[in-house]
C-alpha positions in Angstrom: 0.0 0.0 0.0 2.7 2.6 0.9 4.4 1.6 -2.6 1.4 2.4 -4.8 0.8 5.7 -2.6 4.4 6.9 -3.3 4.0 6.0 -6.9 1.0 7.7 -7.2 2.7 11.1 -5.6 5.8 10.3 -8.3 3.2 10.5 -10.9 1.9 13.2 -10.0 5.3 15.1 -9.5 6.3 14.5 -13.0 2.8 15.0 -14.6 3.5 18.9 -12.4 6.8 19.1 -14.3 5.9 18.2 -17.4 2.9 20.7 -17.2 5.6 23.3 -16.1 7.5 22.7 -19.1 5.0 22.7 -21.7 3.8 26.1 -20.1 7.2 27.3 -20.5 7.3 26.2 -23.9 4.1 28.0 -25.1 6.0 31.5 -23.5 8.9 30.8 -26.4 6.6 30.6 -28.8 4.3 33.4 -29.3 3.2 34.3 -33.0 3.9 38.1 -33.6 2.6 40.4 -36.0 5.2 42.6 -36.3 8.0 40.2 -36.8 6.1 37.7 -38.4 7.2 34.6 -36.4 7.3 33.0 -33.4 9.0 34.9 -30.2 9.2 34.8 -26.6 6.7 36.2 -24.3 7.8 39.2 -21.8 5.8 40.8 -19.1 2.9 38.8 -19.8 -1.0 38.4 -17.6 -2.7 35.0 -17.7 -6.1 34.5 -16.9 -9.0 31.7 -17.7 -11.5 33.1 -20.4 -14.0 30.6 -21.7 -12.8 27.7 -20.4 -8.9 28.4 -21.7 -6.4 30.5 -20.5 -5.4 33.7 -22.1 -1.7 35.0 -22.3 -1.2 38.9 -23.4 1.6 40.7 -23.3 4.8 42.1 -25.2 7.1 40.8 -27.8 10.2 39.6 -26.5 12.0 41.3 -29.6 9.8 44.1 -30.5 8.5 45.1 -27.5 4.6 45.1 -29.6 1.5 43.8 -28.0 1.1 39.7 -28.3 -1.1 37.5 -27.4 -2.2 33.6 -27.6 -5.4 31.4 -26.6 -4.3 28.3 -24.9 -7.7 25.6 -25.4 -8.3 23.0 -22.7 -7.3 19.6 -24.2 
């Protein structure tokens, strides 16, 4: 029993990183209008809108206004 508990909290840890890095993923590559490709995000706000989460904020090269809907999966 103590096993499967720990496993279960193992699983759980690396589902939590995982998640981390796919979010962090998503900040490098933010489609902008004024350079015409993918950037980072900088200074960004996140919120939940319709059941996804919104990121807006500035180009990481331009300094313009991005920003990208994330939809549940």
């Amino acid at each position: 029993m103590i096993i499967l508990g720990m496993e279960r909290n193992m699983k759980k840890k690396v589902s939590d990183i995982d998640m981390k890095r796919r979010f962090q993923e998503v900040l490098k590559h933010i489609y902008c209008m004024h350079c015409k490709k993918t950037v980072p995000l900088a200074d960004y706000d996140a919120w939940i809108d319709q059941g996804g989460v919104v990121l807006k904020g500035k180009c990481g090269l331009c300094g313009g206004e991005v920003s990208r809907f994330i939809e549940p999966e």
